[in-house]
N, C-alpha and C positions, 0 to 999 in steps of 0.2 A: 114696621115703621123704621124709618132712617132717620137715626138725630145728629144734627149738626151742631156743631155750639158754635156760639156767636163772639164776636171779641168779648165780651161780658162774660163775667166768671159765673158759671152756672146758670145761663140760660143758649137755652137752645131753640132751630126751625127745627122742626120735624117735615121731613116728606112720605108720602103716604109709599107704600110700595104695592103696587096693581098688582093682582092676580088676574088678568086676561083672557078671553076668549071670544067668539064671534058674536057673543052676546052682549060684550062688554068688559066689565072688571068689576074686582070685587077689592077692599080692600079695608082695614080695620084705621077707626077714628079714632077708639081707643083701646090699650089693652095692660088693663095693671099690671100685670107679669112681666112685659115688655117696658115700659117706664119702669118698673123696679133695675130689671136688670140692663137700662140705661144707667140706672145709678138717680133716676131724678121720680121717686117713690110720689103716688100723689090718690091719692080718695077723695071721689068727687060727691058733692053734698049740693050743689046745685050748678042746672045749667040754664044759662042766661042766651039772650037771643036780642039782638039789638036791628033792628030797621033804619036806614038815614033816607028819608027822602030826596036829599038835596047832594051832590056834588059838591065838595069842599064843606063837609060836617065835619066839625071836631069834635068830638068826645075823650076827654081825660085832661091832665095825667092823675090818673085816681091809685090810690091804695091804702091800703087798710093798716093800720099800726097794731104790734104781738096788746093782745092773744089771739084778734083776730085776723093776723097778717093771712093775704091769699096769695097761693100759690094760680094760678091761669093758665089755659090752652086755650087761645086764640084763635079761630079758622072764618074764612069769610066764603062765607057759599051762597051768596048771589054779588056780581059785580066787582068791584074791585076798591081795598084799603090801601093805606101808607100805615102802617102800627110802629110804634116806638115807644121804648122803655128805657127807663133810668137806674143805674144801681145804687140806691140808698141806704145799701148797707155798711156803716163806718169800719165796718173791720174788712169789709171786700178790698181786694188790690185794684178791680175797676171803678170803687165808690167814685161818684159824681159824673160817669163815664154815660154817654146812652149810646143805643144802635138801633137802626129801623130798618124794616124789612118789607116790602110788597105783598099783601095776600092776595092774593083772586082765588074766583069759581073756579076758575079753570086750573091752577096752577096747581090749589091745593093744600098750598102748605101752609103750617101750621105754627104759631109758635109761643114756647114755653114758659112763661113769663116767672119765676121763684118770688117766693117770698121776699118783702125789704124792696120792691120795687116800685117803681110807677111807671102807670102803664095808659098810653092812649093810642088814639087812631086818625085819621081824617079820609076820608072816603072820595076815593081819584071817579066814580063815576054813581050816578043815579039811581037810584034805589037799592043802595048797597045793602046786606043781609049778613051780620055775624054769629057768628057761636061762639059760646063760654065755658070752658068747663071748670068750677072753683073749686077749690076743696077745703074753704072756709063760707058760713053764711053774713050776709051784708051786715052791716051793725055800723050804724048811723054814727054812732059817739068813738067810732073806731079810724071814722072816714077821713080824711086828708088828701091833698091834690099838689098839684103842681100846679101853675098858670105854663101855659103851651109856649107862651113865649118870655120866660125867664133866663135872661141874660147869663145868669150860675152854670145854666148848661147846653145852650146853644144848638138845642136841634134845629135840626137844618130838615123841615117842612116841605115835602116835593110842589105844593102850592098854598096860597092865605086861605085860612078859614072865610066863608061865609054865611057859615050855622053855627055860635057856641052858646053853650047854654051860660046867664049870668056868674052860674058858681063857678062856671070851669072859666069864664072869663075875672073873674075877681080871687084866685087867690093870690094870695100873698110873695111876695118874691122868699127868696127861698133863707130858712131862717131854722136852725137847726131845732132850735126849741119847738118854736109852733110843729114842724115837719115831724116830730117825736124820733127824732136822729137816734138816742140812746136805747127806745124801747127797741129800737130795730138791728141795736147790735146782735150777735152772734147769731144771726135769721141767715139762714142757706138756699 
């Protein structure tokens, strides 16, 4: 695997690296030893699989506040995403910074979402298919979001939502306390 880091401090795309023949290619999705010796260490505890029927779904921006902050690998293997993520963590030099990346099936890549973040997506075509790898488990009373389009940080959406679910449509504009800004200090 190839990691890239993104302007974001500690997060990175991953691209896969083929191993090839007339058969095809082979190539590893994940490999702890390989993320250690990225430097971006990660144990996965669950993987998650999300389905969008529709063109222009939005899902996020979700994340989880310490102890159960999640760490993410992100990969879309059917169709095609926009994913975008935010730095939330107040001692980052990127805090309140985001940056979005294009997944497809085809492309491949992948990307690293750290801890202190939020993380969402919206799906450029029809029956898009993702994969999750977390290395923390969900926890309801942990959960916290963004609204998609909160003026604080300005992602610039490659097109409008039209699938959000109520929650991701009603949070709140961005408000350090409700967001648990402090639990999420020193989170890497």
């Amino acid at each position: 695997m190839k990691f890239h880091p993104t302007p974001l401090h500690g997060a990175y795309t991953i691209e896969l690296e083929k191993r090839g023949d007339d058969r095809g290619f082979f190539a590893r999705f994940f490999c702890q030893k390989e993320f250690e010796a990225a430097g971006v260490p990660m144990s996965i505890v669950q993987i998650n699989n999300s389905l969008s029927a529709k063109a222009g779904t939005l899902r996020g921006m979700h994340y989880q506040l310490a102890p159960a902050a999640e760490i993410k690998v992100v990969r879309c293997i059917r169709g095609a995403l926009y994913d975008a993520i935010v730095d939330l963590r107040p001692d980052s030099p990127t805090f309140g910074k985001w940056f979005g990346v294009e997944l497809t099936a085809e492309n491949r890549t992948m990307i690293f979402v750290p801890q202190g973040f939020a993380h969402g997506l919206i799906t450029l075509t029809d029956d898009t298919e993702a994969f999750y790898l977390v290395n923390a488990f969900y926890s309801p009373e942990h959960e916290r979001g963004l609204r998609f389009d909160d003026p604080r940080f300005g992602i610039e959406w490659p097109r409008q939502p039209v699938e959000i679910s109520d929650k991701d449509r009603s949070w709140p504009d961005f408000d350090p306390v409700f967001h648990g800004i402090e639990s999420l200090r020193g989170l890497t």
